[in-house]
LOKEDREN-160483 format. One line per field, with one value per residue (C-alpha): chain; x, y, z. Coordinates in Angstrom, 1 decimal, padded with zeros to 4 digits, always signed. Example, Ala and Ser with C-alpha at 12.3 -4.5 7.8 and 13.67 -1.06 7.14 Angstrom:
mol [A,A]
xx [+012.3,+013.7]
yy [-004.5,-001.1]
zz [+007.8,+007.1]
END
This chain:
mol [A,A,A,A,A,A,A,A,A,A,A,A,A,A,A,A,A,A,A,A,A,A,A,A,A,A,A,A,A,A,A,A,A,A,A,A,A,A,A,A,A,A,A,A,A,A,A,A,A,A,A,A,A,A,A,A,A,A,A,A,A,A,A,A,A,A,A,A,A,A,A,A,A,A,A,A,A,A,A,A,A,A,A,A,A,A,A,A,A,A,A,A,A,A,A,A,A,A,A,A,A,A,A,A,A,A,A,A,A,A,A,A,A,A,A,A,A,A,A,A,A,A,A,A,A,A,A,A,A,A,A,A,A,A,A,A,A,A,A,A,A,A,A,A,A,A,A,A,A,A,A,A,A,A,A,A,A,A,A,A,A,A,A,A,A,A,A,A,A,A,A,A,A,A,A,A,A,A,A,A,A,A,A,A,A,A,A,A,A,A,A,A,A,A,A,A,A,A,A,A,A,A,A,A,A,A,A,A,A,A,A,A,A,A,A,A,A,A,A,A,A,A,A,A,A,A,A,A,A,A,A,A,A,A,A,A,A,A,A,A,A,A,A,A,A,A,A,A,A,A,A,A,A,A,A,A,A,A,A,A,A,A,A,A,A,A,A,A,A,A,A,A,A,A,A,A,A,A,A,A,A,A,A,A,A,A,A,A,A,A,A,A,A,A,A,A,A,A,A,A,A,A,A,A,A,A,A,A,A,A,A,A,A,A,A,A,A,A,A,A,A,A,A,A,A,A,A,A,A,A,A,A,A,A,A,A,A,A,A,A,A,A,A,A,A,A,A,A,A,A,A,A,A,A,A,A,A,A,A,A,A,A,A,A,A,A,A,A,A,A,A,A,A,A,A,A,A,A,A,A,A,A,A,A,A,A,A,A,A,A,A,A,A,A,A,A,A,A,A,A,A,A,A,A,A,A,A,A,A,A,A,A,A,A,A,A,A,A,A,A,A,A,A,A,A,A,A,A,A,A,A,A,A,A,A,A,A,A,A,A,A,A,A,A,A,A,A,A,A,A,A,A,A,A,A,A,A,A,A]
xx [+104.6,+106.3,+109.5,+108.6,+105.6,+107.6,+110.1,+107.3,+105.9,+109.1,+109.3,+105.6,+106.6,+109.6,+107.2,+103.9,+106.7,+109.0,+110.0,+107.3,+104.4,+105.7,+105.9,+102.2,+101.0,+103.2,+102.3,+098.5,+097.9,+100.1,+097.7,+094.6,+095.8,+096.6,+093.1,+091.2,+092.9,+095.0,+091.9,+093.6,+094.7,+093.1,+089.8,+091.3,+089.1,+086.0,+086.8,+087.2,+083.7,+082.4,+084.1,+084.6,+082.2,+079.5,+079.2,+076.0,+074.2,+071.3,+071.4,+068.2,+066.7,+070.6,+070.6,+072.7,+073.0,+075.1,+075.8,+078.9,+081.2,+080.2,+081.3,+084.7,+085.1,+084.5,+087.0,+089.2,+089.4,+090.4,+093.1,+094.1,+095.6,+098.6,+099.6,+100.4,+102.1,+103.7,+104.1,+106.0,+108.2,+109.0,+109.5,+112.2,+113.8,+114.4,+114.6,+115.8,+114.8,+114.4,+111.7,+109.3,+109.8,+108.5,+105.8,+104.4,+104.6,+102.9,+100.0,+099.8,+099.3,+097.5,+094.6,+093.7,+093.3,+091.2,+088.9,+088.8,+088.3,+085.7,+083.8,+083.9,+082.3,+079.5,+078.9,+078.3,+077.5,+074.3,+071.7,+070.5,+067.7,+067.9,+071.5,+073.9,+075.0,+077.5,+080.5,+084.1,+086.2,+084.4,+081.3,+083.0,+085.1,+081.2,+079.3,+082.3,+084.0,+081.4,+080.9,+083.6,+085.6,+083.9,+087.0,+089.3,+086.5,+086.2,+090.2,+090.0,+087.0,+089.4,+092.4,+090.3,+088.8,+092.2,+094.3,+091.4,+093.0,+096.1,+096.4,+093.2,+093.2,+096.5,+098.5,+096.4,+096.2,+100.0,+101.2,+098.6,+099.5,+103.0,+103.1,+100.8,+103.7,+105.6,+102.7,+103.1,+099.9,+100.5,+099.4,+097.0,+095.1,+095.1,+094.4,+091.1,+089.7,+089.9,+087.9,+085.1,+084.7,+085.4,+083.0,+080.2,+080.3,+081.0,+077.4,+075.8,+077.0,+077.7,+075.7,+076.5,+080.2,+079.9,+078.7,+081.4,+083.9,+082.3,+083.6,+087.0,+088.5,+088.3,+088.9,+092.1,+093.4,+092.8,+094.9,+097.9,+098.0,+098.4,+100.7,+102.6,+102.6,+103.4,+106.9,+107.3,+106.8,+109.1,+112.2,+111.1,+114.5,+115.7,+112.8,+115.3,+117.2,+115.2,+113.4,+117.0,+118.1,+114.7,+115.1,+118.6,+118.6,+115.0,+118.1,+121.1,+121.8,+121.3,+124.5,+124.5,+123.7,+123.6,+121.3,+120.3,+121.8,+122.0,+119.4,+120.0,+118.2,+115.6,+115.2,+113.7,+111.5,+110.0,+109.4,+108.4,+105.7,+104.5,+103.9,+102.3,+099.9,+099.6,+098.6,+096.3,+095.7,+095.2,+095.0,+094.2,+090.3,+089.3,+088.1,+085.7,+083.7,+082.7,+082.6,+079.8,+077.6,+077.3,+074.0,+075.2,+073.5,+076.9,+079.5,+082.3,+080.9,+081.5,+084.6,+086.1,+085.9,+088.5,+090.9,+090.6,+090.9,+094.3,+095.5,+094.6,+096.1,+099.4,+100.2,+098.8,+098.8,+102.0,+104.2,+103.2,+104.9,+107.6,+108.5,+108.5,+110.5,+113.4,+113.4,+114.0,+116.8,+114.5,+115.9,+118.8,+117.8,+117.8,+113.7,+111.3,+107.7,+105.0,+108.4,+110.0,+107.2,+107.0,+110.6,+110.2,+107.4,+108.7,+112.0,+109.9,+106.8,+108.6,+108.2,+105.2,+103.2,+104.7,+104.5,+100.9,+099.7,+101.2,+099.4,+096.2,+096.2,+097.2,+094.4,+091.6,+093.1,+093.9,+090.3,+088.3,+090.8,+089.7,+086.4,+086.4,+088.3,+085.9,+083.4,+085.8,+086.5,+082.6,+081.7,+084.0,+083.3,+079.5,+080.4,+081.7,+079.6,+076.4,+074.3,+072.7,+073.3,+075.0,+077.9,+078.4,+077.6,+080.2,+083.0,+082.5,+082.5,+086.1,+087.2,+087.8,+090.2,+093.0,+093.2,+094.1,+096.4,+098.0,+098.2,+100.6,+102.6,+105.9,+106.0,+108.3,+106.2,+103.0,+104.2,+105.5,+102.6,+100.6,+102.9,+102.0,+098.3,+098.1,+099.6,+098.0,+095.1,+095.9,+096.4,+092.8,+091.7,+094.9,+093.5,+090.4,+091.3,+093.1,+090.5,+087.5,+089.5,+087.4,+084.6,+086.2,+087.2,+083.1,+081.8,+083.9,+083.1,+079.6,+079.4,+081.5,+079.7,+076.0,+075.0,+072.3,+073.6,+072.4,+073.2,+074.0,+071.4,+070.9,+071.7]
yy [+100.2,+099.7,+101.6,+103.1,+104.8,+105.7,+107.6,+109.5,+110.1,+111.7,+113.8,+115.6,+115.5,+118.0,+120.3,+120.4,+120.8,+123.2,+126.3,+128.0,+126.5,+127.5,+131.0,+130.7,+129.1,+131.7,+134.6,+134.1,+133.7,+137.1,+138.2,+137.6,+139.0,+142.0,+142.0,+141.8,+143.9,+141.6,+139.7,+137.1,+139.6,+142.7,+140.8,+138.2,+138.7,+138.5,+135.3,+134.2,+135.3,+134.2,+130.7,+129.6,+132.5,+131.2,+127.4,+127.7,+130.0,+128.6,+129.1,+130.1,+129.8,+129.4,+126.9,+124.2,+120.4,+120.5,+123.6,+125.2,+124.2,+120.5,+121.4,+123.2,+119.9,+117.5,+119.8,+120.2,+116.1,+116.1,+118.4,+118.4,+114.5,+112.4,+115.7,+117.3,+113.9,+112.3,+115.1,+117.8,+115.0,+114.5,+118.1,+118.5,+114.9,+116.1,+120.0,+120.3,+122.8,+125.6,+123.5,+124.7,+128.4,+128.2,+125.6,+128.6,+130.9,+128.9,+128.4,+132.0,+133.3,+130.4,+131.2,+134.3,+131.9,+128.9,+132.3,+132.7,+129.1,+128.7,+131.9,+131.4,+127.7,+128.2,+131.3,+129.2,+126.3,+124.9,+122.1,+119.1,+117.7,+114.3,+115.4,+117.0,+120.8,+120.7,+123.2,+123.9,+124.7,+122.8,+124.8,+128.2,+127.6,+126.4,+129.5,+132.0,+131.8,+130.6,+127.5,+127.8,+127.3,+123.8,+121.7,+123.4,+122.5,+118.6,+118.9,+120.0,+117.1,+114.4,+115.2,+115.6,+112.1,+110.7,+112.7,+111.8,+108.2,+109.3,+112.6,+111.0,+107.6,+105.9,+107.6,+107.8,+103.7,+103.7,+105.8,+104.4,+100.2,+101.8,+103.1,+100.0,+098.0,+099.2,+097.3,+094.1,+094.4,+093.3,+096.0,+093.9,+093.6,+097.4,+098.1,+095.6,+097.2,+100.5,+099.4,+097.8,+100.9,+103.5,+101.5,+102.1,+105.7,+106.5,+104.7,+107.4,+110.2,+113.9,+114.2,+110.9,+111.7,+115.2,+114.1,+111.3,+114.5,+116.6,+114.2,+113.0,+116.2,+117.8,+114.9,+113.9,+117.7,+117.5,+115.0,+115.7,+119.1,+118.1,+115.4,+118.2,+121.2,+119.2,+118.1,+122.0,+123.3,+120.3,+121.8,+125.5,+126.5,+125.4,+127.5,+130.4,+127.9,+126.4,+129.3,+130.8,+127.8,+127.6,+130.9,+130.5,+127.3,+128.5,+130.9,+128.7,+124.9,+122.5,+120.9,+116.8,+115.9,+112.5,+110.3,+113.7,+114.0,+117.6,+119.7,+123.1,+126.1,+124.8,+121.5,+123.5,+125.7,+123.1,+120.5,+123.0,+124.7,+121.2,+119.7,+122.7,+122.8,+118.7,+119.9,+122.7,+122.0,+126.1,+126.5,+122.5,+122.9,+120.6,+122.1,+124.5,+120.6,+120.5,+124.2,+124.6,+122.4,+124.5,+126.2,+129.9,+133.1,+134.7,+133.0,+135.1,+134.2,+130.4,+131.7,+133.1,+129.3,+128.3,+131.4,+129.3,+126.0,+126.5,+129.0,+125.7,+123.5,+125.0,+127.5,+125.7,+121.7,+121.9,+124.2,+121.8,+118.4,+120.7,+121.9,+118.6,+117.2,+120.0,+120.9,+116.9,+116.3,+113.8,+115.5,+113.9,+110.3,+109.8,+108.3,+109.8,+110.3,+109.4,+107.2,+110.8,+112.0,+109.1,+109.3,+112.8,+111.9,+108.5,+110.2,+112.1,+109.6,+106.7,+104.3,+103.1,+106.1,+108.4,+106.0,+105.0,+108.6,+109.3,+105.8,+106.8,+110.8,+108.9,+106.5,+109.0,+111.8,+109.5,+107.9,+111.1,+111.8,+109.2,+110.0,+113.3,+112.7,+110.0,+112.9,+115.4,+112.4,+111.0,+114.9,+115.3,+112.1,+112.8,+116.5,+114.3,+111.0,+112.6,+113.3,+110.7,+107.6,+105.4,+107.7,+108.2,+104.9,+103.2,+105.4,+104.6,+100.6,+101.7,+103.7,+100.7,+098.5,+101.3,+101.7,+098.0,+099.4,+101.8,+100.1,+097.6,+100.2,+102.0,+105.6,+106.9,+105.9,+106.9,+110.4,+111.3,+109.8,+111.9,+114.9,+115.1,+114.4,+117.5,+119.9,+118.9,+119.2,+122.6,+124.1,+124.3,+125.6,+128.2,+130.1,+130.3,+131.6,+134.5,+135.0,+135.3,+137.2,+140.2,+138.3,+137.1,+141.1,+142.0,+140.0,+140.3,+144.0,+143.4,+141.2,+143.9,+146.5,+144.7,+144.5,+141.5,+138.4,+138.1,+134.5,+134.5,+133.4,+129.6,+127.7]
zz [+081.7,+078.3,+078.5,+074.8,+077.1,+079.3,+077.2,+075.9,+078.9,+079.9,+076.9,+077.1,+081.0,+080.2,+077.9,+080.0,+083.0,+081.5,+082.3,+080.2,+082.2,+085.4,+084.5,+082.9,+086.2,+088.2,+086.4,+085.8,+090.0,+089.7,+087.1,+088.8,+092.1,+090.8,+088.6,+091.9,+094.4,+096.0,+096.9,+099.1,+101.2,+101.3,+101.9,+104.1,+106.7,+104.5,+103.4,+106.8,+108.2,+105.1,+105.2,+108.5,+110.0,+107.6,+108.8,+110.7,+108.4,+106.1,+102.3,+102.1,+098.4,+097.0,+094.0,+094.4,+095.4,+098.7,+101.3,+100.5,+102.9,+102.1,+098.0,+099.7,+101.6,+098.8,+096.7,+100.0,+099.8,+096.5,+097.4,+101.6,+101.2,+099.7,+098.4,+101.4,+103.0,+100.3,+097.8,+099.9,+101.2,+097.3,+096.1,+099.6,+098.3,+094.8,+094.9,+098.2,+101.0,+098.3,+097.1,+100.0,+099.1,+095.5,+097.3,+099.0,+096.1,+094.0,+097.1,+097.8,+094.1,+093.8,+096.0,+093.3,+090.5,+092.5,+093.7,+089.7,+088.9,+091.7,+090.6,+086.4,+087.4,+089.8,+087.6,+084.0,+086.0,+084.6,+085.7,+083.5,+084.2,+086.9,+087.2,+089.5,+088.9,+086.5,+085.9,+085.4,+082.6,+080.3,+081.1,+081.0,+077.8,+076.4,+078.2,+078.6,+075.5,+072.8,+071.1,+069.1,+071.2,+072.4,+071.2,+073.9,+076.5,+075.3,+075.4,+079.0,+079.8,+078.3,+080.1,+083.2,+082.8,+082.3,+085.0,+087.5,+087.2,+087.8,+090.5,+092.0,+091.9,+091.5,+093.1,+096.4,+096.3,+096.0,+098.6,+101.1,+099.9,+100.2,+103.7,+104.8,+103.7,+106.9,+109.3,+106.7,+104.7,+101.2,+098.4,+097.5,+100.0,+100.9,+097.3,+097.5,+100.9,+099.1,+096.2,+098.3,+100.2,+097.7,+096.1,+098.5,+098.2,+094.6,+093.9,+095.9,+093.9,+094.4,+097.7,+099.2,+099.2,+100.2,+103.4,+103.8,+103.0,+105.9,+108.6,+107.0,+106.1,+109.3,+111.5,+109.4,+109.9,+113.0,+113.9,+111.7,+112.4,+116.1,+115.3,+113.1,+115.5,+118.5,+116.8,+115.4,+118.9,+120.5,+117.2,+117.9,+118.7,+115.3,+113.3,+112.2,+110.2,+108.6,+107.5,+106.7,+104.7,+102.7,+101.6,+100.8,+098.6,+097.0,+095.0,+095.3,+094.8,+097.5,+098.7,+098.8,+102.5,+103.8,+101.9,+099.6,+096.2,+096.1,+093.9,+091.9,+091.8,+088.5,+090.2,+093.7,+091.7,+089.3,+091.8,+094.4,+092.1,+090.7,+094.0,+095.3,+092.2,+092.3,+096.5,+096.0,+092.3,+091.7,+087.5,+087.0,+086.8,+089.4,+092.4,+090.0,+089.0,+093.0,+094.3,+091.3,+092.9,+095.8,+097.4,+097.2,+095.4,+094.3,+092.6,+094.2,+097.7,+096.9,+095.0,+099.0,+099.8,+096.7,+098.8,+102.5,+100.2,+098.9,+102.2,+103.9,+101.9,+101.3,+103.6,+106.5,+105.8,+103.7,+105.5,+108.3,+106.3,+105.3,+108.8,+109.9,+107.4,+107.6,+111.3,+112.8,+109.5,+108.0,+105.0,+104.1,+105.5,+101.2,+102.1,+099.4,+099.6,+102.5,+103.8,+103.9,+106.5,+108.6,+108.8,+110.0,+112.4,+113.9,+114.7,+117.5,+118.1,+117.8,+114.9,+116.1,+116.8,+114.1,+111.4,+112.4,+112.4,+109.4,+107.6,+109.0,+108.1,+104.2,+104.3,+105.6,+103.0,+100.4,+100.4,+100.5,+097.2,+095.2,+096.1,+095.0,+091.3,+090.9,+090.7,+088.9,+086.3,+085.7,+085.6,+083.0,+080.6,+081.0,+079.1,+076.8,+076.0,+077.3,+080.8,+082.2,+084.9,+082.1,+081.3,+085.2,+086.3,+084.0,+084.7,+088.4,+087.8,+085.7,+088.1,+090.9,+088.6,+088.9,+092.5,+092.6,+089.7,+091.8,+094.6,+093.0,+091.0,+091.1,+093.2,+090.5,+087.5,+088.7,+090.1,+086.9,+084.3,+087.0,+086.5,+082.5,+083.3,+085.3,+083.1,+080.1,+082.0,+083.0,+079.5,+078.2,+081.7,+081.8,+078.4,+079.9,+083.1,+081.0,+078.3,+081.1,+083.6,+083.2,+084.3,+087.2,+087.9,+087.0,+089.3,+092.5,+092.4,+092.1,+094.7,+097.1,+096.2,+097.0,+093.5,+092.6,+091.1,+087.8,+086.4,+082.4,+080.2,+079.8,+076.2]
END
């Protein structure tokens, strides 16, 4: 990339990075936890019986494409991947420990605003005819706000269709040609097998990769989170610390340690908060494109899965990758990224095993990922250019040239054009969130006191 682009990459990087979006992102999961009753937790328990509780249920007459946990698990692939591997292992090499602290904060706040994405999109979701469901911001900023307000939603679609190449495509290619590397696989070659086989699914649309989401997700958290407890439980012993110096550095500069540089107090929360929202991707919009096509009668019942998606994701899946990380002093080995992890893992496993598991959670993850933001991305450019098998159908035949793009690129370069994507991505969907909050809070006590869903009228 031209440095010229780089430069001003940088620049919007710093603003749509800053302090002031932190606080926005912060703040608004504060905003909507406190709007709904402390949903996330007071009605934990709900959304576990009507989550995992719920899988054996039929949807009965429910409109919809695929069964709600298949729409959670084709969000939960665009979310539960690199993210979790590669991107926790950044945040600890650049913010330090302290890092994994705001991580969780912005996980934990951030369940209340995917439960208010999730519901505001199946809610103004609407269905064109031959098509898939379609919703998400777009929809809601349309539906929600008025038509006025229809350049903030092509805003959002644009940025969507753009970051989807970036926190969905290229980065996945480049963290799994980079940790293939380590078994002597050239990137190109990794980056071609991904395009013949994301390939094969994308054509298949919505449902087709729903299903391939039902059996990679779990399987692929299955196996790391073994992988991952059975090293926490071997470093048990050393838990306290770690917990101690995460908490500590979250409010005081990281020291330089061995191969780390040292990292203060702004450097932890901005690269802790980012990475958590680039993991669980709370406030960015995404999730809301899948979730809405889901086979549920209530929006706020789909909008419980959006709570497990991001408890999962962050508190569970990342914590996981952090623990890792801090408790076997893979730390300050000065590795960044998915190399970070692997170092972690392989100094318990082995090289061998610990890298291997590590390469194989990344390419299962990291494939279900693209397949998912392919979606989120051809969703997004058909609100733009028009519905129909044209619009979607080209931007899947795009879509393959940049995971041979990322799978050749720079980790630095494509984590930080990836960075700008997001937030500007965010923005539109952020005024949104805040404007139709009251929606969000009209609906959630309907649906808990047993009112009838009554979906808003069509235009």
């Amino acid at each position: 990339m031209p440095q010229v682009l780089l430069d001003l990459n940088r620049t919007v990087n710093g603003f749509v990075w800053g302090p002031p979006m932190l606080v926005t992102l912060v703040f608004l999961g504060v905003f909507l936890t406190l709007r709904t009753g402390f949903i996330q937790f007071t009605r934990f328990r709900l959304v576990v019986r009507e989550t995992m509780g719920s899988l054996f249920r039929g949807t009965g007459k429910a409109r919809g494409d695929v069964s709600p946990f298949m729409a959670m698990a084709v969000a939960m692939g665009g979310t539960v991947g690199v993210g979790n591997i590669a991107g926790v292992a950044t945040a600890i090499a650049a913010g330090g420990p302290g890092a994994v602290f705001w991580m969780l904060v912005s996980g934990v706040v951030g369940m209340a605003t995917k439960y208010g994405e999730v519901v505001l999109g199946v809610h103004y979701r609407q269905r064109r005819p031959g098509e898939p469901m379609i919703g998400g911001p777009m929809m809601y900023i349309v539906r929600g706000m008025g038509k006025r307000w229809k350049p903030l939603a092509s805003l959002f679609a644009v940025f969507g269709a753009l970051a989807a190449l970036g926190i969905g495509n290229m980065t996945q290619a480049q963290a799994v040609a980079d940790g293939m590397e380590h078994f002597n696989v050239p990137s190109w070659l990794t980056g071609l097998f991904l395009i013949v086989v994301v390939g094969l699914v994308t054509v298949g649309g919505i449902k087709r990769i729903a299903h391939v989401a039902c059996f990679i997700v779990p399987f692929m958290s299955g196996i790391y989170i073994l992988g991952a407890g059975l090293i926490i439980l071997l470093n048990a012993a050393g838990i306290p610390a770690v917990v101690s110096m995460v908490i500590k550095h979250a409010f005081t500069p990281s020291a330089a340690a061995g191969g780390f540089a040292g990292a203060g107090v702004m450097m932890a929360i901005r690269k802790g908060i980012s990475r958590g929202v680039f993991s669980n991707e709370a406030g960015l919009g995404s999730a809301p494109i899948a979730h809405a096509t889901a086979m549920t009668d209530h929006p706020a019942r789909q909008g419980l899965w959006g709570i497990f998606e991001v408890f999962f994701d962050t508190v569970v899946m990342c914590s996981a990758t952090a623990l890792v990380i801090l408790l076997t002093g893979a730390w300050t080995s000065g590795h960044d990224g998915a190399n970070l992890t692997m170092e972690g893992f392989g100094r318990t496993f082995g090289t061998n095993i610990g890298f291997s598991v590590v390469v194989l959670c990344m390419i299962l993850t990291a494939y279900d990922t693209i397949l998912a933001w392919c979606f989120y991305g051809e969703t997004c450019s058909a609100f733009l250019l028009g519905h129909g098998t044209v619009v979607r159908t080209t931007y899947r035949v795009l879509w393959l040239p940049f995971i041979m793009f990322g799978a050749l690129g720079k980790l630095e370069t494509i984590w930080n054009v990836s960075d700008t994507l997001n937030g500007l991505m965010a923005l539109p969907n952020l005024i949104a969130l805040f404007a139709l909050s009251g929606v969000v809070v009209k609906l959630t006590r309907g649906f808990l006191s047993g009112e009838p869903y009554q979906p808003p009228l069509q235009q």
